[in-house]
C-alpha positions in Angstrom: 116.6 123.0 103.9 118.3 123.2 100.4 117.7 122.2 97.3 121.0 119.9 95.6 122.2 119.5 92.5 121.0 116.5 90.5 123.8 114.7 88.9 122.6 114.1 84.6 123.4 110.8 82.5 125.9 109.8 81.4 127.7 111.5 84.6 130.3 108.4 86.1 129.2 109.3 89.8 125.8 108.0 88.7 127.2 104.3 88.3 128.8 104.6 92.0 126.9 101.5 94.1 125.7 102.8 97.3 127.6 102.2 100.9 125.4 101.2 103.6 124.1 103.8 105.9 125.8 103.0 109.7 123.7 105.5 111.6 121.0 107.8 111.9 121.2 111.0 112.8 120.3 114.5 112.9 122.4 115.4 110.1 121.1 112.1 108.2 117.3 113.5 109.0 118.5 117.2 107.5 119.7 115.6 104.3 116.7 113.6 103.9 114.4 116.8 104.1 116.9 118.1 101.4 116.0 115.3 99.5 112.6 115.8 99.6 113.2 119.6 99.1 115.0 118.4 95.9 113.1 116.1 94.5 109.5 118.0 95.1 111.1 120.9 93.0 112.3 119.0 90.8 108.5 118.0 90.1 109.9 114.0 90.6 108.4 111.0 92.4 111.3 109.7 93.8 115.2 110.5 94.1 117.8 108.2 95.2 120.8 110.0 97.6 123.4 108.5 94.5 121.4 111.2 92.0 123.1 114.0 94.4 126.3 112.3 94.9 126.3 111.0 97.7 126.9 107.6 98.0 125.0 105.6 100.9 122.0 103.8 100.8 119.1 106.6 101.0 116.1 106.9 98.9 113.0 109.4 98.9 109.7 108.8 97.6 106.4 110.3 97.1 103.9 109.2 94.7 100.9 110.8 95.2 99.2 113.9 94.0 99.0 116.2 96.3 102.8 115.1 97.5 101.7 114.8 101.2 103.3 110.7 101.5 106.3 111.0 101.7 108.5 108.1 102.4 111.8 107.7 102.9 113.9 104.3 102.7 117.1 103.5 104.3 119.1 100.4 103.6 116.0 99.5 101.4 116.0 95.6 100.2 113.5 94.1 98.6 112.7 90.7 99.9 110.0 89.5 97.4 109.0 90.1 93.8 106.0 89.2 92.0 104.5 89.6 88.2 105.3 91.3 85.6 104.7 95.4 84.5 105.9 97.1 81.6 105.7 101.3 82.5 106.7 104.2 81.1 109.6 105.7 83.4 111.5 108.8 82.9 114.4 109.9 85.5 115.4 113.2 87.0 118.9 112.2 85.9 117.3 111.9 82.3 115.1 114.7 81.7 113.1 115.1 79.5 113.3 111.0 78.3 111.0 108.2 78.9 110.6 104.8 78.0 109.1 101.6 78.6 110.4 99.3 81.0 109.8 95.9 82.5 109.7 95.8 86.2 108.1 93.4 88.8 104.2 93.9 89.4 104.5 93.8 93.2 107.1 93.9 95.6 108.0 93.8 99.7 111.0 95.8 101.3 112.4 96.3 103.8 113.9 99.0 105.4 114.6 101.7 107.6 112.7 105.1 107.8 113.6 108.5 108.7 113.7 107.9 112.6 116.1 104.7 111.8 113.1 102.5 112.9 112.7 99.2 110.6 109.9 99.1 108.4 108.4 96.7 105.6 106.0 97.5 102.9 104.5 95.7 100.3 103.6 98.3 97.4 102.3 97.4 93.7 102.2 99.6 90.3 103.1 103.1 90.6 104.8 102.5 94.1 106.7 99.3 93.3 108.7 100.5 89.9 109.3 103.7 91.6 111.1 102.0 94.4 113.1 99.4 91.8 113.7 102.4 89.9 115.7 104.0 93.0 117.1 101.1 94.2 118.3 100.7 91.2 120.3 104.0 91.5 121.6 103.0 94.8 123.0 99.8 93.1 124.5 102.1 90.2 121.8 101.9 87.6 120.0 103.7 85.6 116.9 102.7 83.4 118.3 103.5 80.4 120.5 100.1 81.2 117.0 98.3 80.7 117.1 99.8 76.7 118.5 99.0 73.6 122.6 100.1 73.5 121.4 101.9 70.3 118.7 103.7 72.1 120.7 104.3 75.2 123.7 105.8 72.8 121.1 108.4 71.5 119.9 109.6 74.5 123.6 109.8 75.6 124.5 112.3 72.6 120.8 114.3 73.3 121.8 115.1 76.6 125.9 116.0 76.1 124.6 118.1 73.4 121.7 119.8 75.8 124.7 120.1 78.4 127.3 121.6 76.3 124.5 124.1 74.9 123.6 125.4 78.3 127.4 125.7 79.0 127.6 127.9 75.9 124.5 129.9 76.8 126.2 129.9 80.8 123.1 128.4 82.0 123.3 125.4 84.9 121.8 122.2 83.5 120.2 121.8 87.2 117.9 125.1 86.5 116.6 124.0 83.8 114.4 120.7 85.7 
């Protein structure tokens, strides 16, 4: 397994929408383990495929504890919504940022999981903004769209600034998560 390279806001691969993911494979499965790899040392909850650039409809997710559910969603779509939660999310495209944002209480999806076999799940707090949140990145966005353009500009300038200092010091921005 290896661990990728998490792509930062404001990067323009980040707003790419997602193509549809045609088969699944061996080399699919491998990437989706890398995911995992990523994302668990990354110390996130979930990690969309976009976040690593690559483009097709793949998401990882974990929300528990002890990090021993792991799910993984392909061709996720969610096929019913209900209520209304405002949480605090942060993003391992956006480190070290978090915010409040409104999301749907409870939601179903469907999908496929890591074997290609169809799956639906209905999930509520915790589980259910996680996966809007990465479907979200598979569709191009980022929760930052959800804030103000005056909050979302200062975030922007944060991280340049954190980037181009880590480029001055000749430090990766992806060691430092």
């Amino acid at each position: 397994m290896a661990k990728l390279d998490i792509l930062r806001f404001p990067d323009t691969r980040l707003r790419i929408r997602a193509f549809e993911v045609t088969a699944v494979n061996d080399v699919l499965r491998l990437f989706i383990d890398d995911l995992f790899e990523t994302m668990y040392h990354a110390g996130g909850i979930g990690l969309a495929a976009t976040q690593v650039d690559f483009h097709k409809r793949l998401m990882v997710i974990d929300v528990s504890e002890s990090k021993t559910e792991p799910l993984c969603f392909i061709n996720p779509v969610i096929t019913h919504k209900e209520g209304v939660e405002i949480m605090q999310e942060g993003c391992l495209s956006v480190p070290g940022f978090y915010e409040d944002v409104e999301r749907a209480q409870a939601i179903t999806v469907k999908a496929l999981d890591k074997n290609g076999e169809a799956f639906e799940l209905t999930a509520d707090d915790l589980l259910a903004v996680c996966i809007q949140h990465e479907i979200d990145h598979l569709d191009g966005k980022l929760f930052v769209d959800y804030l103000s353009p005056l909050k979302r500009g200062r975030i922007r300038r944060k991280l340049e600034r954190m980037g181009k200092d880590l480029v001055n010091q000749n430090i990766r921005p992806e060691s430092t998560l």
